[in-house]
C-alpha positions as CSV (number, residue, x, y, z in Angstrom):
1,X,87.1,98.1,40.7
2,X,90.6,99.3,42.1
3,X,93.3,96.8,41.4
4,X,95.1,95.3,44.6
5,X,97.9,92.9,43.7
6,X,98.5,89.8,45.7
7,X,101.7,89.6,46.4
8,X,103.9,86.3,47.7
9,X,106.8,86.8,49.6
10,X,109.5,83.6,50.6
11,X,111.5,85.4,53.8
12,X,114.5,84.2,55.3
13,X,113.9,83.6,59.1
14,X,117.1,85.2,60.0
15,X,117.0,88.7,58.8
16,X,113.9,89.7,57.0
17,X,111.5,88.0,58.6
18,X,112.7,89.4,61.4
19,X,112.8,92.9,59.9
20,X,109.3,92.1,58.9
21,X,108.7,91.6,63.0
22,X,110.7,94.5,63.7
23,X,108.4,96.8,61.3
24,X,105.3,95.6,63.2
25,X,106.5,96.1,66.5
26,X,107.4,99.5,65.6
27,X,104.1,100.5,63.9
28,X,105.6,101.2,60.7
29,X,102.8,100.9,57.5
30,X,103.6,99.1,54.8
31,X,100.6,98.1,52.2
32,X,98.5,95.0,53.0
33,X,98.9,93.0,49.8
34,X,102.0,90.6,51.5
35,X,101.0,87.2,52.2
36,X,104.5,85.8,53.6
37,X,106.5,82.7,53.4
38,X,109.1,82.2,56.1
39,X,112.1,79.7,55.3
40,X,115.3,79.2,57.1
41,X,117.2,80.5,54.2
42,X,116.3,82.5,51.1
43,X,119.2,79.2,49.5
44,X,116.5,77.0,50.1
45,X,114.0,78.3,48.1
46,X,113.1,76.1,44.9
47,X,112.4,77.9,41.8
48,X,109.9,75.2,41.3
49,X,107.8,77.1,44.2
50,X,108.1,80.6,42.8
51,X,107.0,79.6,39.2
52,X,103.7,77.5,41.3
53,X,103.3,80.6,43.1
54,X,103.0,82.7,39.3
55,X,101.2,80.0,37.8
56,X,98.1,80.2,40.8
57,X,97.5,83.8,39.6
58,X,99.5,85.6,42.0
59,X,100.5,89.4,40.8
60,X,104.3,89.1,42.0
61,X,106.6,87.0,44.3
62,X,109.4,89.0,46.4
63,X,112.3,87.0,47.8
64,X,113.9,88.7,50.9
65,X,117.6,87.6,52.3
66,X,120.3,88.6,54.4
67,X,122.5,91.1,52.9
68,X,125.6,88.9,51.5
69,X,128.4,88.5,53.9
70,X,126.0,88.4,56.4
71,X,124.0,84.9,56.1
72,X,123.3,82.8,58.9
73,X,124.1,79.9,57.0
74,X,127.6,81.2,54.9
75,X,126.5,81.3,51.5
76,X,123.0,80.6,51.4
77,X,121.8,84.2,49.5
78,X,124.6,83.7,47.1
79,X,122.7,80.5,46.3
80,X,119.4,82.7,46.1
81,X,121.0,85.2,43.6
82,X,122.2,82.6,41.3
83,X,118.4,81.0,41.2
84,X,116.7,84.5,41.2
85,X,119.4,85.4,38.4
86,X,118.6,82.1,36.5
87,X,114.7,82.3,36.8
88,X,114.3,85.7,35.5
89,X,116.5,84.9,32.1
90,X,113.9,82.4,32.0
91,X,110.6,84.2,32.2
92,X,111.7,87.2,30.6
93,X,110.8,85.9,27.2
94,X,107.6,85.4,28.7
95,X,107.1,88.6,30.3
96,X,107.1,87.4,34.1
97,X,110.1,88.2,34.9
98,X,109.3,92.1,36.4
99,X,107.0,90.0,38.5
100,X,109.9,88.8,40.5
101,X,112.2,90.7,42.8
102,X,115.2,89.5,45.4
103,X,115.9,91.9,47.7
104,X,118.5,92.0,50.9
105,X,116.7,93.3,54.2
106,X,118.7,92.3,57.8
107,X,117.0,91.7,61.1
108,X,117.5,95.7,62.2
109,X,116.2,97.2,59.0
110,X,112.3,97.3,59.9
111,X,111.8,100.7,58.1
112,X,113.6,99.6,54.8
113,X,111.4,96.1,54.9
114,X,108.6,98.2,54.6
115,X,109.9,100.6,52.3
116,X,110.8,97.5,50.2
117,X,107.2,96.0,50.0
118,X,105.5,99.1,49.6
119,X,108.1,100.2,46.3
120,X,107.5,97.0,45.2
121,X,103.4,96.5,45.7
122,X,103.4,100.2,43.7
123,X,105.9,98.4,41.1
124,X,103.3,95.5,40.2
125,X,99.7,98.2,40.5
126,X,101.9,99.5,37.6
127,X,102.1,96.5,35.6
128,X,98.4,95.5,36.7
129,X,96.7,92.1,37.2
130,X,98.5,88.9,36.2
131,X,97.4,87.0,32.6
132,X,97.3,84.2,35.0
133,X,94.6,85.2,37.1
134,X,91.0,83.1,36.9
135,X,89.2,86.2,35.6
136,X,91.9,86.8,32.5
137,X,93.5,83.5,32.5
138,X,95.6,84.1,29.1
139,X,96.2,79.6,28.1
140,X,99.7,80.7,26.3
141,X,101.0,81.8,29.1
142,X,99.8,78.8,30.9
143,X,101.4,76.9,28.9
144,X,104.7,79.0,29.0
145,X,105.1,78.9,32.7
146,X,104.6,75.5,32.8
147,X,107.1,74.8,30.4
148,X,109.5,77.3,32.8
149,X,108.6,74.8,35.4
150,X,109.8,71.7,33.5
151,X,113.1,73.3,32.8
152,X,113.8,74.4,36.5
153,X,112.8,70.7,37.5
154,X,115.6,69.3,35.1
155,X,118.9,67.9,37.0
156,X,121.5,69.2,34.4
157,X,119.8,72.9,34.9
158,X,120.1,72.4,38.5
159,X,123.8,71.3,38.5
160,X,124.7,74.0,36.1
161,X,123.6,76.7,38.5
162,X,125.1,75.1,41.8
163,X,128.2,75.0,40.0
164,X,128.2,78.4,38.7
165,X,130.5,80.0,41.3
166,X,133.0,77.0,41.4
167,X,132.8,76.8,37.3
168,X,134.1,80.5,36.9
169,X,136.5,80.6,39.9
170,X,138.0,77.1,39.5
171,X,137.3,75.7,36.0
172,X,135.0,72.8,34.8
173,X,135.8,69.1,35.3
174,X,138.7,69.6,32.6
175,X,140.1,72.5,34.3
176,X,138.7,74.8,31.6
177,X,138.1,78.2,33.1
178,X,135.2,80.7,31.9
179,X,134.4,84.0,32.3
180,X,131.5,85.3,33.4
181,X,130.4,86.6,30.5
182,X,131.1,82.8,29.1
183,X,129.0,81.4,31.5
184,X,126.2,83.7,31.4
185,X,126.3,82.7,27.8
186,X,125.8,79.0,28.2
187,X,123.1,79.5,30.8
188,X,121.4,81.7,28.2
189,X,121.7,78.8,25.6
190,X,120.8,76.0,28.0
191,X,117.4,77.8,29.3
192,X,116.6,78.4,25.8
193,X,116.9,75.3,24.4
194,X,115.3,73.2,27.4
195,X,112.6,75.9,27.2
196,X,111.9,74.7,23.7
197,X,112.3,71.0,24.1
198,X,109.8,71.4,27.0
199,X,107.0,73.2,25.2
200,X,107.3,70.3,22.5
201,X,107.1,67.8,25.3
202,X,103.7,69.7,26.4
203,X,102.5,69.8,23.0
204,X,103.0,66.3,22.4
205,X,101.2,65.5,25.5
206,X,98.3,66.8,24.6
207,X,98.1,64.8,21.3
208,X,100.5,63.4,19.0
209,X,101.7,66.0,16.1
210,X,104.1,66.4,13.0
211,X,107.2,68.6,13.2
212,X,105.4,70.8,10.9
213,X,102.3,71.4,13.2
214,X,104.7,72.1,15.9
215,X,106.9,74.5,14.2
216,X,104.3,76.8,13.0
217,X,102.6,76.9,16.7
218,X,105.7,77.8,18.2
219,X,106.9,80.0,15.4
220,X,110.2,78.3,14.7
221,X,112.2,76.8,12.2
222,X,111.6,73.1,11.4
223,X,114.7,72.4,10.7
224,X,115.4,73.7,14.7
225,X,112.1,71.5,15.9
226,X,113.5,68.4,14.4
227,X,117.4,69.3,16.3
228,X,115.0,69.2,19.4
229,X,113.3,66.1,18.7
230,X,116.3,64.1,17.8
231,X,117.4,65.2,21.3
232,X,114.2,64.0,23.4
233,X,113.8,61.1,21.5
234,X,117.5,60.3,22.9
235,X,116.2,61.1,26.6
236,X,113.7,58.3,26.1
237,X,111.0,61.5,26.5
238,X,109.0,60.8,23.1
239,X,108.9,57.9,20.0
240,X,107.5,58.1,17.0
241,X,103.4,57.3,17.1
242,X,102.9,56.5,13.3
243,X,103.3,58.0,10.1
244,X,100.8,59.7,8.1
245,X,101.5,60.0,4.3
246,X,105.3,60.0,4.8
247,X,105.3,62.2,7.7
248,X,106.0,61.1,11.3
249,X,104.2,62.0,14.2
250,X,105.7,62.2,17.3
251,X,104.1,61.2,21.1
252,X,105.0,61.3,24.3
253,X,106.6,58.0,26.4
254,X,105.3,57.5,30.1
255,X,108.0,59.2,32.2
């Protein structure tokens, strides 16, 4: 059976939602496999939604703005690039992230909507179906995005990408200014380690375990599981269930 993607797309209402309008006044084909969002402003789009949206099954998610300089509400699709730009350093390691695409289509550009959606509904037939679908569902990856979603839900992740613009034009809160090379750097760190912190949390959900168990499932060092354990015990996220012949094993606490 020929392989049609579904294909989620958040629009802003300003311009390409409206280019969206303008290519179906005009009659211009574009392929069927769209199923649209429309928000106010591509800014307001939690990454929260698009990671739901890849953990349903869908083939790929397409976020549409106004081209920057050009946004209804200032500096709205700037807020969308830094999200976009954050998600997909996440779920690259997880192999989502050519999944997900921002692009910049204005209210008068009806042709190039549908040139977008059509380059980018031949982009995912490439890749093929998602491991997320029913039919194929793949439980890793299950488990990966929803660790992605944890980390996107966190309010120091959150903070760190509102204040990505101000950090590297202005400085931090002591006036410390960083490159964006710097930056990109501790964004790379931070999603990697809350990434890890959040598959333990999911893996202690499920049942209490040892360090040991939970190193070898994830494939890293124990030494670096216990660094992350030490951390969430500090969060109040997990305590120690019991011990079993000298070994601790760690569960979850009620959030």
């Amino acid at each position: 059976m020929k392989f049609e993607p579904k294909i989620l797309g958040f629009l802003c209402n300003w311009c390409s939602y409206a280019g969206a309008d303008l290519a179906g006044v005009s009659r211009i084909q574009y392929p069927p496999n769209l199923r649209v969002i429309r928000v106010m402003c591509s800014g307001r789009i939690d990454p929260v939604l698009v990671l739901d949206a890849l953990a349903s099954g869908l083939d790929g998610v397409i976020v549409m703005g106004c081209h920057p300089g050009d946004c209804h509400y200032m500096t709205g699709n700037y807020e969308a690039e830094r999200k976009i730009k954050m998600l997909k350093k996440l779920i690259t390691p997880l192999g989502f992230a050519e999944r997900l695409h921002l692009e910049w289509v204005s209210a008068s550009e009806g042709a190039r909507f549908a040139e977008v959606v059509r380059d980018f509904t031949n982009h995912i037939k490439v890749l093929g179906p998602s491991p997320l679908r029913e039919e194929k569902l793949d439980s890793k990856k299950m488990e990966d995005i929803q660790a992605a979603k944890k980390v996107v839900e966190d309010f120091r992740l959150r903070a760190l990408v509102a204040k990505e613009r101000k950090i590297i034009e202005e400085g931090n809160v002591y006036g410390e200014e960083k490159s964006q090379e710097e930056f990109d750097n501790i964004m790379d760190d931070a999603l990697s380690a809350e990434y890890i912190r959040n598959r333990i949390y999911l893996l202690l959900e499920k049942e209490p375990t040892s360090t040991k168990h939970l190193s070898n499932y994830l494939g890293l060092d124990n030494k670096e599981i216990l660094e992350h354990i030490v951390i969430l015990r500090r969060r109040g996220l997990i305590a120690v269930d019991r011990v079993d012949d000298m070994t601790p094993i760690y569960t979850v606490l009620k959030r």
